[in-house]
PDB file of N, H, CA, C and O in Angstrom:
ATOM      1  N   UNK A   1       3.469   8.879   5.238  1.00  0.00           N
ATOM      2  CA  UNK A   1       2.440   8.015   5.759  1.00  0.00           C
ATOM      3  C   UNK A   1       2.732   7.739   7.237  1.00  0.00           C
ATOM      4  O   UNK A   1       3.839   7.375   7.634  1.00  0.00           O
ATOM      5  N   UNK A   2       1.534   7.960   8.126  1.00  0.00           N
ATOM      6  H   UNK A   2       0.634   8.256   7.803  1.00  0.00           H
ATOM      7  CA  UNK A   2       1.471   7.424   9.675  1.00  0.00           C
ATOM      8  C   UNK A   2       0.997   6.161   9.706  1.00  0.00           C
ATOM      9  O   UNK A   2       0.605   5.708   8.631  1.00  0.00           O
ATOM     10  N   UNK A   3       0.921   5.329  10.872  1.00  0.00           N
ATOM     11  H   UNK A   3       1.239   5.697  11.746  1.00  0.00           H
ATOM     12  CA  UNK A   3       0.429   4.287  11.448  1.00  0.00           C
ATOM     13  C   UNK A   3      -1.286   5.136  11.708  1.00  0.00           C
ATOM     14  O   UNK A   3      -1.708   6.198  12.166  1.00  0.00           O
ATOM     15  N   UNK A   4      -1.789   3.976  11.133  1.00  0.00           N
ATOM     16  H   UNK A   4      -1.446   3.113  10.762  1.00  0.00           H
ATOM     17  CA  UNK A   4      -3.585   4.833  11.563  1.00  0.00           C
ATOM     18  C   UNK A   4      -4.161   5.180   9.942  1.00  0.00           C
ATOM     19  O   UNK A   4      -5.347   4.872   9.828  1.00  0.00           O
ATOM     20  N   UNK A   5      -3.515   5.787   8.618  1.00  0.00           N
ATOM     21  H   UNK A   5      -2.552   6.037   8.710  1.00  0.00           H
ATOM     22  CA  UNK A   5      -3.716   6.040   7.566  1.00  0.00           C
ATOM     23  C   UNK A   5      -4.203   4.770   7.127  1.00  0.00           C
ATOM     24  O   UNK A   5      -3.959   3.632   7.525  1.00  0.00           O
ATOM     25  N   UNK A   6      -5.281   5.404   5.812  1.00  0.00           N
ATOM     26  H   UNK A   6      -5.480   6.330   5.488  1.00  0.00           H
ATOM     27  CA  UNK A   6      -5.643   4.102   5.024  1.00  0.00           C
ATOM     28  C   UNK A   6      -4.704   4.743   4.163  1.00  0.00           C
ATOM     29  O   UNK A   6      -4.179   5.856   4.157  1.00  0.00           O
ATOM     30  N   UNK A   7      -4.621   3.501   3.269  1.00  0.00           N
ATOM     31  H   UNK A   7      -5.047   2.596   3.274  1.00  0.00           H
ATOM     32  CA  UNK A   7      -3.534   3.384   1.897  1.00  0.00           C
ATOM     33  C   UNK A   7      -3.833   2.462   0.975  1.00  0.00           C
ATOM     34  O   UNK A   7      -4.316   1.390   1.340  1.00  0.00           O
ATOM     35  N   UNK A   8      -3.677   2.639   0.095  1.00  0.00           N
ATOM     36  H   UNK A   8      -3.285   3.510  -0.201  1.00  0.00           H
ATOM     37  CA  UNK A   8      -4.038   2.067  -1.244  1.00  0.00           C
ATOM     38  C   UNK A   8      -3.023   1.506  -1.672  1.00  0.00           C
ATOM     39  O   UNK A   8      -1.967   2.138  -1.672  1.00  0.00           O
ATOM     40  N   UNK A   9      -3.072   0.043  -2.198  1.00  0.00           N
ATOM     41  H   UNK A   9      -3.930  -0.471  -2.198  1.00  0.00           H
ATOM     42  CA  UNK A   9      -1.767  -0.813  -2.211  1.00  0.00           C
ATOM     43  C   UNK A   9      -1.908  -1.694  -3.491  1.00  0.00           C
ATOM     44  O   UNK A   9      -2.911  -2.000  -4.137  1.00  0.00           O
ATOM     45  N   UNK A  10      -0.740  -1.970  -3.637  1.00  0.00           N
ATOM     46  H   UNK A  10       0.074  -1.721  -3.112  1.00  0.00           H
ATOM     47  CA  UNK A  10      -0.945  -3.498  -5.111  1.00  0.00           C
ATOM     48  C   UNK A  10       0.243  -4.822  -4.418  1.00  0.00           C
ATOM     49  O   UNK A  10       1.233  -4.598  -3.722  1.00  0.00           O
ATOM     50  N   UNK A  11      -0.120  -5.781  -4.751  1.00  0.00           N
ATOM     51  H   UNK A  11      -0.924  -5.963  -5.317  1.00  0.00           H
ATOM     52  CA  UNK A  11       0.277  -6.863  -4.152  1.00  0.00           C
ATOM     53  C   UNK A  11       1.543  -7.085  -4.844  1.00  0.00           C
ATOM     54  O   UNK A  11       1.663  -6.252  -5.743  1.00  0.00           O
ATOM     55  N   UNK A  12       2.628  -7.961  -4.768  1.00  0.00           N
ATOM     56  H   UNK A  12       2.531  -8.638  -4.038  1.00  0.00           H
ATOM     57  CA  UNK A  12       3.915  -7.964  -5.322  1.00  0.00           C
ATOM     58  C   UNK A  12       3.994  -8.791  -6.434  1.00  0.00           C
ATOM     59  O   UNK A  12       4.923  -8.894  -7.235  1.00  0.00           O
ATOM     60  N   UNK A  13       2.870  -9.403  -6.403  1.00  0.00           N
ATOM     61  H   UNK A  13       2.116  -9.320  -5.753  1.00  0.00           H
ATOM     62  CA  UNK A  13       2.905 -10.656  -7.518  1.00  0.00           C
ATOM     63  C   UNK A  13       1.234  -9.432  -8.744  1.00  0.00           C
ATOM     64  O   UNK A  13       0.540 -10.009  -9.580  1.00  0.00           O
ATOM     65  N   UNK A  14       1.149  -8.601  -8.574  1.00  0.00           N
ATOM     66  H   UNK A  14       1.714  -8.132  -7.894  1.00  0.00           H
ATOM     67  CA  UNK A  14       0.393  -7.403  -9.746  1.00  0.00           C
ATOM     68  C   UNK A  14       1.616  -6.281 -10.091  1.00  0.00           C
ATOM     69  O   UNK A  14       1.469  -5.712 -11.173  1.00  0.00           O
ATOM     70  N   UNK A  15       2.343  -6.046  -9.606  1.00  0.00           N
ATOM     71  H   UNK A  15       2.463  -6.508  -8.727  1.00  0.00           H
ATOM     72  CA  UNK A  15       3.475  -5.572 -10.416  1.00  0.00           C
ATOM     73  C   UNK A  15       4.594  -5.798 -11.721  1.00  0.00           C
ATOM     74  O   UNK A  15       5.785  -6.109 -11.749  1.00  0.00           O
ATOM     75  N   UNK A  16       3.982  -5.604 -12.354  1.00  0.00           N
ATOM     76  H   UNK A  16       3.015  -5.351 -12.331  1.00  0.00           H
ATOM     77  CA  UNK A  16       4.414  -6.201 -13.888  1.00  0.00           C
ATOM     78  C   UNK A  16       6.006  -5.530 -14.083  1.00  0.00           C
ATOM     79  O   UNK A  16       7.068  -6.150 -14.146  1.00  0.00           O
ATOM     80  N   UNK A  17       5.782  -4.087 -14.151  1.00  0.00           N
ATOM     81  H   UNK A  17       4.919  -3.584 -14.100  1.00  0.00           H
ATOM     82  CA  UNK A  17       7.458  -3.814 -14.286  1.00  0.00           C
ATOM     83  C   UNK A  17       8.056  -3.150 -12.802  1.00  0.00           C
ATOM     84  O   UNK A  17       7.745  -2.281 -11.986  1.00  0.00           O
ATOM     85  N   UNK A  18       9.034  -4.081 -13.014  1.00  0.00           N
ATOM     86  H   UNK A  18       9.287  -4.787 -13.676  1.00  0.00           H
ATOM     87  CA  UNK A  18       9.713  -4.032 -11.765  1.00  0.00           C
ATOM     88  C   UNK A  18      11.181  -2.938 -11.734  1.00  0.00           C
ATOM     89  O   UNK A  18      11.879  -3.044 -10.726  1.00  0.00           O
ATOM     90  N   UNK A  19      11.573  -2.045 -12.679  1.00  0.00           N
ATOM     91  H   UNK A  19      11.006  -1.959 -13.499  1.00  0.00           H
ATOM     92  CA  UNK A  19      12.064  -1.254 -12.696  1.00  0.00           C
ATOM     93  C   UNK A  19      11.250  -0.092 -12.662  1.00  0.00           C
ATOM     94  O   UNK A  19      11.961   0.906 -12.539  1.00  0.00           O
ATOM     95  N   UNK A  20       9.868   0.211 -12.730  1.00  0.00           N
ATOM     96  H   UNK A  20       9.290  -0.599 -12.829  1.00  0.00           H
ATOM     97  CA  UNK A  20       9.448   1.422 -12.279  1.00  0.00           C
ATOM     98  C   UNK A  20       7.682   1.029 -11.454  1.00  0.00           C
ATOM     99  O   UNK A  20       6.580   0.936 -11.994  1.00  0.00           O
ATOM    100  N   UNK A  21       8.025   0.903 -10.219  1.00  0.00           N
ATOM    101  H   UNK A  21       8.920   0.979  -9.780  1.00  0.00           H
ATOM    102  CA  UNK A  21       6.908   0.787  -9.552  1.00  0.00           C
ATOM    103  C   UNK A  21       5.823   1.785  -9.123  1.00  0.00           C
ATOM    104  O   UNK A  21       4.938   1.599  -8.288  1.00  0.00           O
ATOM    105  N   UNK A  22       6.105   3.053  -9.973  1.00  0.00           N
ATOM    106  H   UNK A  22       6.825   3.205 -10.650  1.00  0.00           H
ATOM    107  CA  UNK A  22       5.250   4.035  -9.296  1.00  0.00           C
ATOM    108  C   UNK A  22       3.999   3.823 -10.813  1.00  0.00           C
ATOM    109  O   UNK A  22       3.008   4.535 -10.975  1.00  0.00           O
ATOM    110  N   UNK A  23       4.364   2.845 -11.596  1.00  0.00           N
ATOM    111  H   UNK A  23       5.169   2.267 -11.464  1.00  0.00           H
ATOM    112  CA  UNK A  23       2.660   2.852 -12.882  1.00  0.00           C
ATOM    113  C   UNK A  23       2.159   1.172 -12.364  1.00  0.00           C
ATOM    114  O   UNK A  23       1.545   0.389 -13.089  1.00  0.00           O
ATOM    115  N   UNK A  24       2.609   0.897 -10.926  1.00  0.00           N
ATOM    116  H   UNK A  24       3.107   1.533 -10.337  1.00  0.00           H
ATOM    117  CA  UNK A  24       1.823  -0.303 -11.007  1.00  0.00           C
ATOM    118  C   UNK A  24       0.303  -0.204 -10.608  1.00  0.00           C
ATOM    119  O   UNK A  24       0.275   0.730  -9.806  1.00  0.00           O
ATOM    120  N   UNK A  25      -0.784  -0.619 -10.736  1.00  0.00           N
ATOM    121  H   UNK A  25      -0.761  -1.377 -11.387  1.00  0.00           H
ATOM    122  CA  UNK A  25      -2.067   0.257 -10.395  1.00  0.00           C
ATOM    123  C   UNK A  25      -2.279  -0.305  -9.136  1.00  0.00           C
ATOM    124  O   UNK A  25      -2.520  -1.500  -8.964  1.00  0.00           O
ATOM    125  N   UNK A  26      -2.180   0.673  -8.102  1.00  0.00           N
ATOM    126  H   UNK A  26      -1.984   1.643  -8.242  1.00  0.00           H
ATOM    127  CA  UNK A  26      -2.945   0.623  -6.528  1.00  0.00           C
ATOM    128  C   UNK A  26      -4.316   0.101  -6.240  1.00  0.00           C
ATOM    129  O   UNK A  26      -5.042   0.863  -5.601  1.00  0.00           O
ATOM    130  N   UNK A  27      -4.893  -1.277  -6.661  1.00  0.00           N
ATOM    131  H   UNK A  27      -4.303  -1.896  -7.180  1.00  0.00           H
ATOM    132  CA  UNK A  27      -6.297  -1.170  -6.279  1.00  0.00           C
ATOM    133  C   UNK A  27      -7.030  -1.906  -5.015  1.00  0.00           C
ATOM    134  O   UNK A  27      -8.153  -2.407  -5.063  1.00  0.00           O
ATOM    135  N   UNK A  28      -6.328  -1.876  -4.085  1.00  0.00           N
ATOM    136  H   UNK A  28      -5.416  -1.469  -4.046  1.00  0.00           H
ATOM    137  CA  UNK A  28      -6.425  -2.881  -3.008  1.00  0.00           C
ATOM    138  C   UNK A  28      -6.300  -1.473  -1.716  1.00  0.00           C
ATOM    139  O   UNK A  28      -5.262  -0.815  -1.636  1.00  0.00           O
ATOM    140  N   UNK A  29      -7.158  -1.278  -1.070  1.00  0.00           N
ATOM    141  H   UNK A  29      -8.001  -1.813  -1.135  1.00  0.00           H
ATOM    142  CA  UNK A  29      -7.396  -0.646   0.371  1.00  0.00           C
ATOM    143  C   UNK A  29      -6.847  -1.042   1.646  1.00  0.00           C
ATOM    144  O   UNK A  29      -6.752  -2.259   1.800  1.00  0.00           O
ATOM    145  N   UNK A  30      -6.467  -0.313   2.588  1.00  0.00           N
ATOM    146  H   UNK A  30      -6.545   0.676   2.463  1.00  0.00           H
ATOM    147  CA  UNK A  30      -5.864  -1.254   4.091  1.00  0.00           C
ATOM    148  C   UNK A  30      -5.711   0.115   4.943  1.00  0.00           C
ATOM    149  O   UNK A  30      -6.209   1.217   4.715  1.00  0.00           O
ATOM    150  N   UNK A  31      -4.937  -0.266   5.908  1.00  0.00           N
ATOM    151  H   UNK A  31      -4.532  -1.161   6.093  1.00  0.00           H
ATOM    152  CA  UNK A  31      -4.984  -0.098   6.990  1.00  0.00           C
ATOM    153  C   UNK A  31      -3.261   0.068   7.033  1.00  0.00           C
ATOM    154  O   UNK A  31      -2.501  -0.899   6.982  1.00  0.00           O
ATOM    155  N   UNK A  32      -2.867   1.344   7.127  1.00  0.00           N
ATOM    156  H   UNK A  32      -3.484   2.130   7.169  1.00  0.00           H
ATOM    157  CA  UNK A  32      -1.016   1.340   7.721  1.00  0.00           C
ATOM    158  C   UNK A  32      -1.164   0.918   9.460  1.00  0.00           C
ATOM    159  O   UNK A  32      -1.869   1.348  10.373  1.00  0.00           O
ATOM    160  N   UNK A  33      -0.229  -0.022   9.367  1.00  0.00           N
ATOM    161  H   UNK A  33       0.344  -0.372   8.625  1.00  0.00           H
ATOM    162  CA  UNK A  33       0.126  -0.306  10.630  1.00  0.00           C
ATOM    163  C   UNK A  33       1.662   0.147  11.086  1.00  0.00           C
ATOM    164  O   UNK A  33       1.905   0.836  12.077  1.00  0.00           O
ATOM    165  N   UNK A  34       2.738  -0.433  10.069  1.00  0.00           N
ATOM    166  H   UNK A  34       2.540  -0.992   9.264  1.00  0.00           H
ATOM    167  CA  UNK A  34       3.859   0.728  10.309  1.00  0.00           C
ATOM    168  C   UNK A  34       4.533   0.587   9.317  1.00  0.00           C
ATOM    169  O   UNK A  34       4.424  -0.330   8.504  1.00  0.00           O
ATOM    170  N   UNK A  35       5.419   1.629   9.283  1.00  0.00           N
ATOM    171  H   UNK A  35       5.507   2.374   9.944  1.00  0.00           H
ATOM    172  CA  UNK A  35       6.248   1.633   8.149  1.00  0.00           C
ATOM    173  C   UNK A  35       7.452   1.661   8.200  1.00  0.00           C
ATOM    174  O   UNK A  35       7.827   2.755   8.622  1.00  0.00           O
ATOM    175  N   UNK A  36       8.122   1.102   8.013  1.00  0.00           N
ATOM    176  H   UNK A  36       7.818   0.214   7.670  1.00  0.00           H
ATOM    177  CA  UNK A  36       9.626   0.939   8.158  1.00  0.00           C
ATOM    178  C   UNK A  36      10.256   1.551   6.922  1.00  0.00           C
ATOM    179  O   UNK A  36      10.291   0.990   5.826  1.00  0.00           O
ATOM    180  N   UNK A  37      10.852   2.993   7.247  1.00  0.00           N
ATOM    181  H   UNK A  37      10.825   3.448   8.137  1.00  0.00           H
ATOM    182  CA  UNK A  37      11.924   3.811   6.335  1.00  0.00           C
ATOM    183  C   UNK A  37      13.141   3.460   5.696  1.00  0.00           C
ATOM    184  O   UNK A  37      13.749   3.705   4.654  1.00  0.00           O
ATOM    185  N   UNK A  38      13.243   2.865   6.618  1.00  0.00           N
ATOM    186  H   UNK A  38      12.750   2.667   7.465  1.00  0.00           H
ATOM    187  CA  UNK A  38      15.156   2.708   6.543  1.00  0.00           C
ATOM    188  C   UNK A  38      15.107   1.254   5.575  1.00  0.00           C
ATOM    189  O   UNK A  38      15.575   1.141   4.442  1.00  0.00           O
ATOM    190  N   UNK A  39      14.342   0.107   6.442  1.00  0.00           N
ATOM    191  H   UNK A  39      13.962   0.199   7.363  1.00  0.00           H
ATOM    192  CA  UNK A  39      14.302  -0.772   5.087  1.00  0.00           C
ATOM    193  C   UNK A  39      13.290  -1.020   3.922  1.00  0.00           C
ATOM    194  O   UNK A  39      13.313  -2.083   3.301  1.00  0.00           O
ATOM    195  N   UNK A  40      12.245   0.154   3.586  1.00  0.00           N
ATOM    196  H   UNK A  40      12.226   1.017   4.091  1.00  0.00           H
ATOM    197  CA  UNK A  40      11.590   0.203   2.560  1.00  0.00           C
ATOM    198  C   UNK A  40      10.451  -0.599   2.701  1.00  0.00           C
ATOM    199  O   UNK A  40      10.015  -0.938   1.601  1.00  0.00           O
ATOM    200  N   UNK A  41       9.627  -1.148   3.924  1.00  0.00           N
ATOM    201  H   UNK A  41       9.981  -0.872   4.818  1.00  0.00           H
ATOM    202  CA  UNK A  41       8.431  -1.802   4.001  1.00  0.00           C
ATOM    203  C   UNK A  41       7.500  -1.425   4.747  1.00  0.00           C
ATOM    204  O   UNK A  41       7.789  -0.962   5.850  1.00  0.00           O
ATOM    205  N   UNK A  42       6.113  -1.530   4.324  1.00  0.00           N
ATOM    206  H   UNK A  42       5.878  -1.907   3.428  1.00  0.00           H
ATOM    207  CA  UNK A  42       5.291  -1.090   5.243  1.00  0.00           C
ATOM    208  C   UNK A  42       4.165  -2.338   5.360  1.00  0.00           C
ATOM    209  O   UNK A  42       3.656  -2.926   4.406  1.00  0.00           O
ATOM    210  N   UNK A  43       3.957  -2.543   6.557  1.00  0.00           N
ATOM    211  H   UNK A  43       4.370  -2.066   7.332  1.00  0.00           H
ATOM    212  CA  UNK A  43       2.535  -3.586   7.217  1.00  0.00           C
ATOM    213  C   UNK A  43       1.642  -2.837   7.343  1.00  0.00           C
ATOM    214  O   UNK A  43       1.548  -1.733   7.879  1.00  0.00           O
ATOM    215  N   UNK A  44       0.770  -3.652   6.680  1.00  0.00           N
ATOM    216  H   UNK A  44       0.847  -4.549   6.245  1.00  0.00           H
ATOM    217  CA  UNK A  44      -0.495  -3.069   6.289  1.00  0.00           C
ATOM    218  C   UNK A  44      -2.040  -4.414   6.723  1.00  0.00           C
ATOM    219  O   UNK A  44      -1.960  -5.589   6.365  1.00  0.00           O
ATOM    220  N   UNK A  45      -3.174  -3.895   7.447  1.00  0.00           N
ATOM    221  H   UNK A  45      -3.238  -2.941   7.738  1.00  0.00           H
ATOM    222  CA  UNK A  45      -4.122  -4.538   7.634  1.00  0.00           C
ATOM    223  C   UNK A  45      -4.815  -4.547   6.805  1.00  0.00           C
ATOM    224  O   UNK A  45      -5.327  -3.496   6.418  1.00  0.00           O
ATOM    225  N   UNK A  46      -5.087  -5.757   6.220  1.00  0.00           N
ATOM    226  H   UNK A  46      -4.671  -6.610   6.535  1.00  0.00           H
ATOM    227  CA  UNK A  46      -5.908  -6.117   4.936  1.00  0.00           C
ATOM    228  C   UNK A  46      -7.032  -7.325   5.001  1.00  0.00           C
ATOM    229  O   UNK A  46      -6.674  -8.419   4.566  1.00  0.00           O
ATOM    230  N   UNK A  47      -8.131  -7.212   5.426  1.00  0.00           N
ATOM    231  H   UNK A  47      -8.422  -6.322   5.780  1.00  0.00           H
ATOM    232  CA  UNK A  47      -9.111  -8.010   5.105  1.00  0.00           C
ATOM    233  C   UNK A  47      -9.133  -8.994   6.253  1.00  0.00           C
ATOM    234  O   UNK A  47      -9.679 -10.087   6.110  1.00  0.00           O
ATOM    235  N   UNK A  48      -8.429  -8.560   7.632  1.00  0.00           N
ATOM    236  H   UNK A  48      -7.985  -7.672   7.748  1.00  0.00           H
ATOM    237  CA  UNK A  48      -8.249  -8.799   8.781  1.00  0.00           C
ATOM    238  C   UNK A  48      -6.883  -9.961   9.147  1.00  0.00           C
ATOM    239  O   UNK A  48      -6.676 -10.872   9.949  1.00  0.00           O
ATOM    240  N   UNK A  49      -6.246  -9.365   8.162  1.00  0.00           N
ATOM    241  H   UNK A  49      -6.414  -8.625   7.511  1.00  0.00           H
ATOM    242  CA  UNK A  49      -4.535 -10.150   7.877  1.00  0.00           C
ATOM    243  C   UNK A  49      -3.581  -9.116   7.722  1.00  0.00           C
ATOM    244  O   UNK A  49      -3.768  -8.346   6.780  1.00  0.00           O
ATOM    245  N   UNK A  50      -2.638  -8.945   8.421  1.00  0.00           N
ATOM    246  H   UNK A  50      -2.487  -9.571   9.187  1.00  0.00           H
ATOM    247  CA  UNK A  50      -1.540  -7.811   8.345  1.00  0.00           C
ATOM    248  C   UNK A  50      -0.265  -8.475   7.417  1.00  0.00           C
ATOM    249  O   UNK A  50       0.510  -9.397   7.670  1.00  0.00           O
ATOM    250  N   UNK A  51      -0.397  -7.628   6.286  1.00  0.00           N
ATOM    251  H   UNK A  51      -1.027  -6.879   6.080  1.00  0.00           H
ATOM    252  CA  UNK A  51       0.415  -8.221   5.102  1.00  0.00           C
ATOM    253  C   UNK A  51       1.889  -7.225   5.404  1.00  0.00           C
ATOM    254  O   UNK A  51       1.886  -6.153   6.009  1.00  0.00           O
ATOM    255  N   UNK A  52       2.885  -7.786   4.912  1.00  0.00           N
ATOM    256  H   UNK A  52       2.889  -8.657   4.421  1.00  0.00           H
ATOM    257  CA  UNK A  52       3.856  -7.065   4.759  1.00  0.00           C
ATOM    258  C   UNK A  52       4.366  -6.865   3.227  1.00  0.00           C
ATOM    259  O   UNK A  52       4.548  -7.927   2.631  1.00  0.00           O
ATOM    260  N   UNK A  53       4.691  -5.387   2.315  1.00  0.00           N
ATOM    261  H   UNK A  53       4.543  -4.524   2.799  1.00  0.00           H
ATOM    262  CA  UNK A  53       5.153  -5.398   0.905  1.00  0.00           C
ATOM    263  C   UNK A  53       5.950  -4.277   1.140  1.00  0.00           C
ATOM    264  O   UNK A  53       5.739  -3.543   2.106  1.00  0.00           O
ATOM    265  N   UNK A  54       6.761  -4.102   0.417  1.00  0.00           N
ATOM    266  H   UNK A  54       6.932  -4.698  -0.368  1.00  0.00           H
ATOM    267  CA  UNK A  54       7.355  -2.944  -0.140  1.00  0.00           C
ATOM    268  C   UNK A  54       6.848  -1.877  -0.107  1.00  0.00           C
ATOM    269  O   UNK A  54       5.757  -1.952  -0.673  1.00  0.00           O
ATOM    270  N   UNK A  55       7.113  -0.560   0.380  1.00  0.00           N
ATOM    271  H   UNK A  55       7.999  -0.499   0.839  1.00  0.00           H
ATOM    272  CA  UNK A  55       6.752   0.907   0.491  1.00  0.00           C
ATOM    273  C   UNK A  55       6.503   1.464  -0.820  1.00  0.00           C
ATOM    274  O   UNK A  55       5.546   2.238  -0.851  1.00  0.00           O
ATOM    275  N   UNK A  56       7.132   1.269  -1.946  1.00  0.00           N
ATOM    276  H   UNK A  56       7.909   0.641  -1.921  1.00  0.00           H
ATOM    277  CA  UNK A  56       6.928   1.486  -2.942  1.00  0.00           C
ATOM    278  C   UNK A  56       5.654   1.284  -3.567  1.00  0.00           C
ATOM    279  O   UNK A  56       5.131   2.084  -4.342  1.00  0.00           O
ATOM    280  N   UNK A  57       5.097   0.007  -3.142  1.00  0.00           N
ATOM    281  H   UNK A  57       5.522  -0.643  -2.512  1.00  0.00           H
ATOM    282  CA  UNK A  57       3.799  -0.282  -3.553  1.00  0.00           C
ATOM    283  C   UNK A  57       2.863   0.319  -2.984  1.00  0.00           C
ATOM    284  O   UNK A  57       1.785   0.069  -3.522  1.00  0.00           O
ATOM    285  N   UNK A  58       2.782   1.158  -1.936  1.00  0.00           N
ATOM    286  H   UNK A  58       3.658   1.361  -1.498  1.00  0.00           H
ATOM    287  CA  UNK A  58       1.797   1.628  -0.919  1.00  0.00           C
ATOM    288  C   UNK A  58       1.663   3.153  -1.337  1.00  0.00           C
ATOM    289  O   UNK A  58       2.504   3.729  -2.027  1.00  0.00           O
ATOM    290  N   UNK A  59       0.888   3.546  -1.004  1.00  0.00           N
ATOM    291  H   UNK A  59       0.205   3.077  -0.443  1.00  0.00           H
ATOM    292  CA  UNK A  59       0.334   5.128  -0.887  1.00  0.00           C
ATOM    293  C   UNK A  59      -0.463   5.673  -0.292  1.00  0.00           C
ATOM    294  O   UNK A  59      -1.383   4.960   0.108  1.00  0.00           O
ATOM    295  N   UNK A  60      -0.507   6.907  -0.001  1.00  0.00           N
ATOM    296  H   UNK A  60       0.241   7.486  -0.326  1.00  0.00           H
ATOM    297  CA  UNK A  60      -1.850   7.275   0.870  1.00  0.00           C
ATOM    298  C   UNK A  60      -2.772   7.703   0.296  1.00  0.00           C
ATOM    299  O   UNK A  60      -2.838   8.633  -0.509  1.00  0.00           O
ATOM    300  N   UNK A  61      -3.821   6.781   0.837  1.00  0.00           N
ATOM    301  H   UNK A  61      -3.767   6.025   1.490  1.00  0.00           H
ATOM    302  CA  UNK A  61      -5.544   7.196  -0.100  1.00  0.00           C
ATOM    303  C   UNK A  61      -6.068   8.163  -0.149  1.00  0.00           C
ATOM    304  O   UNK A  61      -5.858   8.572   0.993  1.00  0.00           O
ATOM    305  N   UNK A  62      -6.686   8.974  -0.667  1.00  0.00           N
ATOM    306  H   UNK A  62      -6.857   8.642  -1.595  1.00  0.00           H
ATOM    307  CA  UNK A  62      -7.010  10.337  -1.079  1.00  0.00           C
ATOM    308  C   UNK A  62      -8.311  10.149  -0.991  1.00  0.00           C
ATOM    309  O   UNK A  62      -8.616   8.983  -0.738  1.00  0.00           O
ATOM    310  N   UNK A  63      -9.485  11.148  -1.154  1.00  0.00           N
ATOM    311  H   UNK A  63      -9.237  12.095  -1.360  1.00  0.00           H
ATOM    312  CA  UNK A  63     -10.956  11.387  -0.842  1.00  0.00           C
ATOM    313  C   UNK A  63     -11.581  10.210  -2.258  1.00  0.00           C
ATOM    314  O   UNK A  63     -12.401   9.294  -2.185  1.00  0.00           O
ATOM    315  N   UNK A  64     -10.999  10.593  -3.139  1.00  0.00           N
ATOM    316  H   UNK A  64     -10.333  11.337  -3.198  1.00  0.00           H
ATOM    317  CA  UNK A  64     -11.209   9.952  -4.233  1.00  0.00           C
ATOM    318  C   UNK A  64     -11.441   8.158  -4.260  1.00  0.00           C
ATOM    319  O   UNK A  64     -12.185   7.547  -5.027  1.00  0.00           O
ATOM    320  N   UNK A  65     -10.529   7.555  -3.141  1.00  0.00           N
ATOM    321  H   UNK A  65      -9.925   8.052  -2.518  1.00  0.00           H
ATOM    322  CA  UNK A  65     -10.271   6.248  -2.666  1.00  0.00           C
ATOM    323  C   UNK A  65     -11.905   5.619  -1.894  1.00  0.00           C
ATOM    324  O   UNK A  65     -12.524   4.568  -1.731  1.00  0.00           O
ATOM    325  N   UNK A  66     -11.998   6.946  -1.633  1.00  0.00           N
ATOM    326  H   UNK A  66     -11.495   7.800  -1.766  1.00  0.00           H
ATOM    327  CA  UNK A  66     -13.155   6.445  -0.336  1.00  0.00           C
ATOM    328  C   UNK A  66     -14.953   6.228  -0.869  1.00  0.00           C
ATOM    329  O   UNK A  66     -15.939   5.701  -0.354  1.00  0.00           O
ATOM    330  N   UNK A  67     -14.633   7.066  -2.354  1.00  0.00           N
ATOM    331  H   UNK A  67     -13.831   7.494  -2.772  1.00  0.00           H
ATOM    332  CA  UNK A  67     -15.890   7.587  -2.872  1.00  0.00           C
ATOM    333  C   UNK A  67     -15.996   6.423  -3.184  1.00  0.00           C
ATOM    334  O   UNK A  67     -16.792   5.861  -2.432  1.00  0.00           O
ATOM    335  N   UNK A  68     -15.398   5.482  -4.264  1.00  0.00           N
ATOM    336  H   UNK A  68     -14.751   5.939  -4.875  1.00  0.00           H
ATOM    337  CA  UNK A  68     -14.842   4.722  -5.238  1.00  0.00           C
ATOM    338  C   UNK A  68     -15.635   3.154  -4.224  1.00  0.00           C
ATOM    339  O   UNK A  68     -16.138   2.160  -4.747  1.00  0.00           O
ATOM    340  N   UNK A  69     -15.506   3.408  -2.840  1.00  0.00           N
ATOM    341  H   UNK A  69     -15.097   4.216  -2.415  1.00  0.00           H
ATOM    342  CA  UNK A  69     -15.613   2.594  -2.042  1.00  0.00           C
ATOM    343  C   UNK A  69     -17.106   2.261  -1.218  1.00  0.00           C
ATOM    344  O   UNK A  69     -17.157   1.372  -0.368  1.00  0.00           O
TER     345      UNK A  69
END
């Protein structure tokens, strides 16, 4: 993921199991602003508020994201 990508995200308090975060469901849209590697977070513009969560929770939106939208 770049700065500039939309991404599809879930908030930290919709993550139910917290030992495997890749089945938490992504249903929230934004804006990557940056992503920080090394400590696992990415800021993200959301609804004209730049949230900060966990990288884990984030992904990059696919054509499928946009239809949906």
């Amino acid at each position: 993921m770049k700065p500039g990508d939309m991404v599809r995200f879930a908030f930290f308090k919709e993550a139910l199991n917290y030992k495997d975060w890749s089945n938490t469901e992504k249903k929230h849209l934004g804006l990557l602003v940056e992503h920080d590697s090394v400590q696992g977070n990415v800021m993200i513009l959301h609804n004209g508020e730049i949230i900060k969560i966990r990288a884990n929770l984030a992904e990059k939106a696919g054509k499928k994201d946009y239809e949906k939208r």
